[in-house]
N, C-alpha and C positions, 0 to 999 in steps of 0.2 A: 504494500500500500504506500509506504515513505516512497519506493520508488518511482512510483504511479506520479504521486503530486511532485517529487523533483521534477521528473520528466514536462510534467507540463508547468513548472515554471520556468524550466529551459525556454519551451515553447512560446510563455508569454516574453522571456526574457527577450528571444528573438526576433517576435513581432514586434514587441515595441523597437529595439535596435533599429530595426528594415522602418518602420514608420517616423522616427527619428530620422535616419538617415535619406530619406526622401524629403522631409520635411527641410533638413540640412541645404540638400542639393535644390529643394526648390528655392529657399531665401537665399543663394546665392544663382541661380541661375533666371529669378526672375529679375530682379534689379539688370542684368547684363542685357535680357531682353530688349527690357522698358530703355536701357539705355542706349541699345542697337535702335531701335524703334524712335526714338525721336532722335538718331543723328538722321537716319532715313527720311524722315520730314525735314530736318534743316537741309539736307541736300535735294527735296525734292523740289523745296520753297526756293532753295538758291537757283535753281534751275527753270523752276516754274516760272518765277517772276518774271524773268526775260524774255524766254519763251510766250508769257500772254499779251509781253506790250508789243511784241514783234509782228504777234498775231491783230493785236488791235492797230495794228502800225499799217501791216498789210491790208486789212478790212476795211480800214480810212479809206488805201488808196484807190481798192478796187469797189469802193459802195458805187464811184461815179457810172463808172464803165457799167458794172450790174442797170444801175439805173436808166443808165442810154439804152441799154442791149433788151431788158425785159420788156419794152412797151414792143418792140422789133420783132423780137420772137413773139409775144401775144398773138401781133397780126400776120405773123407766118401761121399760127398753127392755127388762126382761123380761115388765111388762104386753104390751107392743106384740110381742113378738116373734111370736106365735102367728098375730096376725092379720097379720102381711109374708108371714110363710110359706104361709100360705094364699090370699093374693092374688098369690101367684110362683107359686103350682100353677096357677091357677086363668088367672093370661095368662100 
Protein backbone atom coordinates (compact mmCIF):
# COMPACT_ATOMS: atom_id res chain seq x y z
CA UNK A 1 0.00 0.00 0.00
CA UNK A 2 3.00 2.68 1.00
CA UNK A 3 4.07 1.67 -2.38
CA UNK A 4 0.84 2.37 -4.04
CA UNK A 5 0.73 6.04 -2.61
CA UNK A 6 4.61 6.74 -3.28
CA UNK A 7 4.09 5.70 -6.67
CA UNK A 8 1.55 8.08 -7.33
CA UNK A 9 3.12 10.95 -5.77
CA UNK A 10 5.95 10.38 -8.10
CA UNK A 11 3.13 10.63 -10.58
CA UNK A 12 1.69 13.91 -9.05
CA UNK A 13 5.38 14.95 -8.57
CA UNK A 14 5.74 14.68 -12.34
CA UNK A 15 2.71 16.29 -13.56
CA UNK A 16 3.19 19.13 -11.62
CA UNK A 17 7.16 19.31 -12.84
CA UNK A 18 5.66 18.98 -16.84
CA UNK A 19 2.96 21.72 -15.86
CA UNK A 20 5.49 23.82 -14.35
CA UNK A 21 7.75 23.53 -16.88
CA UNK A 22 5.21 24.56 -19.66
CA UNK A 23 4.05 27.18 -17.63
CA UNK A 24 8.09 28.10 -17.51
CA UNK A 25 8.55 27.93 -21.35
CA UNK A 26 5.22 29.80 -21.88
CA UNK A 27 6.28 33.04 -19.62
CA UNK A 28 9.35 33.17 -21.45
CA UNK A 29 8.26 32.35 -24.95
CA UNK A 30 5.37 34.53 -24.89
CA UNK A 31 6.96 37.91 -24.03
CA UNK A 32 9.41 36.96 -27.36
CA UNK A 33 6.37 36.44 -29.31
CA UNK A 34 4.58 39.77 -28.22
CA UNK A 35 7.96 41.17 -28.99
CA UNK A 36 8.47 39.57 -32.44
CA UNK A 37 4.81 40.66 -33.13
CA UNK A 38 5.19 44.31 -32.60
CA UNK A 39 8.61 44.66 -34.33
CA UNK A 40 6.56 43.15 -37.39
CA UNK A 41 4.03 46.03 -37.06
CA UNK A 42 6.86 48.61 -36.65
CA UNK A 43 8.27 47.36 -39.92
CA UNK A 44 5.03 46.91 -41.47
CA UNK A 45 4.16 50.75 -40.42
CA UNK A 46 7.66 51.78 -41.75
CA UNK A 47 6.94 50.31 -44.95
CA UNK A 48 3.31 50.97 -45.19
CA UNK A 49 3.40 54.47 -44.76
CA UNK A 50 5.29 55.19 -47.97
CA UNK A 51 3.90 52.72 -49.76
CA UNK A 52 0.15 54.54 -49.12
CA UNK A 53 1.38 58.14 -50.00
CA UNK A 54 2.97 56.66 -53.08
CA UNK A 55 -0.37 55.11 -53.72
CA UNK A 56 -2.26 58.35 -52.89
CA UNK A 57 0.43 60.18 -54.83
CA UNK A 58 -0.32 57.99 -57.85
CA UNK A 59 -4.31 58.10 -57.50
CA UNK A 60 -3.83 62.08 -57.41
CA UNK A 61 -2.30 61.73 -60.70
CA UNK A 62 -4.26 59.21 -62.53
CA UNK A 63 -8.10 60.53 -60.97
CA UNK A 64 -7.76 63.13 -64.17
CA UNK A 65 -7.07 60.60 -66.88
CA UNK A 66 -9.98 58.15 -65.09
CA UNK A 67 -12.01 61.06 -65.20
CA UNK A 68 -11.58 62.13 -69.05
CA UNK A 69 -11.58 58.38 -70.18
CA UNK A 70 -14.92 57.04 -68.01
CA UNK A 71 -17.58 59.44 -69.77
CA UNK A 72 -15.58 57.93 -73.21
CA UNK A 73 -15.94 54.45 -72.41
CA UNK A 74 -19.77 55.13 -71.17
CA UNK A 75 -20.41 56.10 -74.70
CA UNK A 76 -18.53 53.40 -76.20
CA UNK A 77 -20.29 50.79 -74.43
CA UNK A 78 -23.45 52.33 -75.28
CA UNK A 79 -22.39 52.47 -79.01
CA UNK A 80 -21.57 48.62 -78.62
CA UNK A 81 -24.27 47.68 -76.78
CA UNK A 82 -26.94 47.01 -79.46
CA UNK A 83 -24.74 45.05 -81.43
CA UNK A 84 -23.77 42.38 -78.14
CA UNK A 85 -27.22 42.17 -77.90
CA UNK A 86 -27.83 41.10 -81.13
CA UNK A 87 -25.04 38.74 -81.54
CA UNK A 88 -26.42 36.94 -77.91
CA UNK A 89 -29.91 36.49 -79.81
CA UNK A 90 -28.44 35.43 -82.67
CA UNK A 91 -25.84 32.30 -80.94
Amino acid sequence: MAELIVLLGLIVLVVVFIGLLKLGLFLVILPLKIGIGVIKLVVLLVLGIPLLIIGVVLLAAAAPVFLVLLPILALLALLVLPFVLVLKLVF
